[in-house]
N, C-alpha and C positions, 0 to 999 in steps of 0.2 A: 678261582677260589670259591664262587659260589657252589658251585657242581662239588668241587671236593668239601664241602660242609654238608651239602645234601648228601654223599655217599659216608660219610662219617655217622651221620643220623640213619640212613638205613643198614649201615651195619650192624650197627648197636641194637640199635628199635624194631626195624622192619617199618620203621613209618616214612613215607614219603612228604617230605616239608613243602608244600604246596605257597606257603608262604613264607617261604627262604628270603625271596626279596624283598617283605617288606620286615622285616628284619634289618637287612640291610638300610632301606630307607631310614629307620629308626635309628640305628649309629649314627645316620649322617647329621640328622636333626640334631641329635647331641652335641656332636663335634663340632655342630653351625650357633649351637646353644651358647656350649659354652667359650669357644673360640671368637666366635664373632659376635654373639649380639653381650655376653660378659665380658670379654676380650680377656679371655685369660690367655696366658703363653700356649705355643702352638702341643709340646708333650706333655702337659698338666692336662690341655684338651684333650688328647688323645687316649689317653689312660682315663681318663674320667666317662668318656664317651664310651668306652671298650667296656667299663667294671656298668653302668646303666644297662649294656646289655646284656651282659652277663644277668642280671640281677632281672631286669626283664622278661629273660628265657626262662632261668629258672622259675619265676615265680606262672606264666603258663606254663611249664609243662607240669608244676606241681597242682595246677587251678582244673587245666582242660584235658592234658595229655595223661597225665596217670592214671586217674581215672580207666583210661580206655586201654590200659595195656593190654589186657584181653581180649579187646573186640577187634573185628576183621578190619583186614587193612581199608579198605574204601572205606570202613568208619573215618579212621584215621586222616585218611586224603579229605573227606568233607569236612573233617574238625578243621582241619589247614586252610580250606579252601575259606571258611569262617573267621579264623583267625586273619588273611589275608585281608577281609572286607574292614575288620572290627580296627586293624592296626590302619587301615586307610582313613577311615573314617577319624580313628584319637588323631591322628597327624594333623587330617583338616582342621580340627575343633583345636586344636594347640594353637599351629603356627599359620594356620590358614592354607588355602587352596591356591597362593602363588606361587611361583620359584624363587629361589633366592641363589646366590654366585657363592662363589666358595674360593676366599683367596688360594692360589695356586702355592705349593711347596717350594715346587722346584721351577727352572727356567723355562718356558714355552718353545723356547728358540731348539729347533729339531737337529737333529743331525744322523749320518747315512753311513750302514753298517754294510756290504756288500750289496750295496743298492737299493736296502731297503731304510725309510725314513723312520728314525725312534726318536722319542724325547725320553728324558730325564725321568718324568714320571711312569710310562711302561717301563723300563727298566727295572723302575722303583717294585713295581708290581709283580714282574716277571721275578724280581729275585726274593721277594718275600712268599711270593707261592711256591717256588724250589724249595726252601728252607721250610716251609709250614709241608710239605709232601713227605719231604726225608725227615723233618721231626714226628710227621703221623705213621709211616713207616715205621719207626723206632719202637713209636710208642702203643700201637698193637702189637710189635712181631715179640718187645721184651719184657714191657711194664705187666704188674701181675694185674694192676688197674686195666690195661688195654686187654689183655685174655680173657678177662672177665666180660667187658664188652661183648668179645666177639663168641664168651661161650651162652651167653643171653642173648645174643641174635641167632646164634646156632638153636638153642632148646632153651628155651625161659624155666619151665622143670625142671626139667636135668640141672639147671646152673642152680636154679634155690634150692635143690634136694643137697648140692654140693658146696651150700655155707655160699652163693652169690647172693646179693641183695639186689634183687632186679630196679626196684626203684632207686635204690642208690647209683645203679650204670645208668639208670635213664638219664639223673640229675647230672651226670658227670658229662655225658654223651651231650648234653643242650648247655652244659658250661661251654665244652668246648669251642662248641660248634657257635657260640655267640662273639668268642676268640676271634673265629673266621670273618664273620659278620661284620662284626663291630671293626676288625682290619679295613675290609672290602671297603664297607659304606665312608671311612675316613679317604682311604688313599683313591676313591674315583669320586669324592663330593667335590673337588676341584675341577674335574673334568666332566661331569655330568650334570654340574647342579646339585641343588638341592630342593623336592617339591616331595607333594603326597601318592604320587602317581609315578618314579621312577623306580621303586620294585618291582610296578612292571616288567619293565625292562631285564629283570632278572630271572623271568620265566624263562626264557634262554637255559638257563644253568638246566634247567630241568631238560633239556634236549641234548647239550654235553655229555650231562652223566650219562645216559642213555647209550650216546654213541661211545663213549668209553668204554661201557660196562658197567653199571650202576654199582657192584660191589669192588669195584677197583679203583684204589685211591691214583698210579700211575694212569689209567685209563680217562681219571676226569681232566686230569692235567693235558695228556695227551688229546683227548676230543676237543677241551677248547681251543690249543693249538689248528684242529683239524676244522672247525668250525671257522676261527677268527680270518685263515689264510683261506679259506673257500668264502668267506663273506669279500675279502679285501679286494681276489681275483673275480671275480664276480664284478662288481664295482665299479672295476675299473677296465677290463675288457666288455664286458655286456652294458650294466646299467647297474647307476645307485637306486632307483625305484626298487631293486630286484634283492637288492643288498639285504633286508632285515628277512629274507621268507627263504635265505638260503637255509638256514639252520635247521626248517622244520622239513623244505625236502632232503636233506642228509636223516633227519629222523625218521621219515617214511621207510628211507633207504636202508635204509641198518636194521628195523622193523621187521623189514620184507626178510631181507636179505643176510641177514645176521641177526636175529636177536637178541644175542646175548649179549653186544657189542662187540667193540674192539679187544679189549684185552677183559675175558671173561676172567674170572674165579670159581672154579671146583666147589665145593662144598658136601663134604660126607659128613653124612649125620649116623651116627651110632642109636641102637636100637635097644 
């Protein structure tokens, strides 16, 4: 789900979220806020964590990102790459530079679907990403909110000559996409932890989208499929040392060898 918020923000924006993940880390912080260190019930938590981020996004993209809707994309990539540094840093000076645990949802105890071993909480994950896929499907292909989106990622002129409000899809495009977020960082702070440093771990997403197809929402779903099952077989007939650097040779590979990824998208632009 991370890759499909990244490719949700470059549809809309053309901006590439360099710090997707700590985003993510920052739901989780909430959800550890207000769940565990207030101990409020587990979906008062979760709703609360989700609307913080929301309210988060929004207010960078109206601070740092609007601002820059006209400048070249690598503006954009090092405004991210800043924002990345600035949300690592608030996390340390909040809650400090340890890890903290995250009580678990669901049962630990795994169990085996055609031989291969799942828990409770992939499941959890795998079915809320299907559901966020075919609701983003939907909501590009019919809402007049999502065409406008995608007619502001097509030509920003053309869309405001046509009654679009660019900044207004911007603000919607980084609601959304905080939806995604604010999901992520609750439904894996039980299995990942929670510290200032595991948005890291979310540069990944940025290798998925890639191999997907950076503008295909079914391509980011599909690449981390392709990624997670080349990391596992990897792992476990070669070496776990090798396991975290499969990702980025698949991203060489798709590079070289395709780059538009896996499941590209067309794009005509009228003149």
């Amino acid at each position: 789900m991370c890759a499909l918020g990244m490719v949700v923000i470059f549809k809309a924006t053309d901006v590439i979220n360099i710090a997707q993940g700590e985003f993510v880390m920052m739901a989780a912080f909430f959800g550890f806020t207000f769940h565990v260190m207030l101990e409020w019930p587990l979906l008062p938590s979760i709703f609360a964590a989700i609307f913080l981020t929301i309210l988060l996004s929004l207010v960078i993209e109206r601070l740092v990102l609007r601002p820059l809707i006209k400048a070249p994309v690598w503006t954009n990539i090092i405004a991210t790459m800043a924002l990345l540094m600035i949300l690592q840093s608030t996390a340390r000076l909040i809650w400090g530079p340890e890890p903290y645990t995250f009580p678990p949802y669901f049962s630990r105890v795994p169990f085996t679907i055609a031989g291969i071993n799942l828990s409770q909480q992939d499941v959890a994950i795998f079915g809320v990403s299907v559901v966020y896929m075919v609701l983003l499907y939907l909501f590009f292909k019919y809402t007049r909110v999502g065409k406008g989106m995608r007619a502001v990622q097509m030509d920003k002129e053309a869309a405001s000559l046509m009654g679009i409000s660019v900044k207004r899809m911007y603000s919607y495009v980084w609601a959304i996409n905080a939806v995604f977020v604010g999901t992520i960082g609750i439904l894996l702070a039980p299995l990942l932890g929670v510290s200032s440093t595991m948005g890291l771990l979310f540069l990944k997403g940025f290798a998925v989208a890639v191999i997907g197809g950076f503008t295909s929402l079914v391509g980011s779903i599909v690449g981390g499929f392709v990624v997670g099952i080349a990391e596992t077989l990897a792992g476990y007939y070669i070496s776990t040392a090798i396991k975290d650097m499969i990702s980025s040779l698949l991203l060489i590979l798709i590079l070289v060898f395709r780059p538009t990824g896996l499941f590209p998208e067309s794009v005509t632009k009228r003149v």
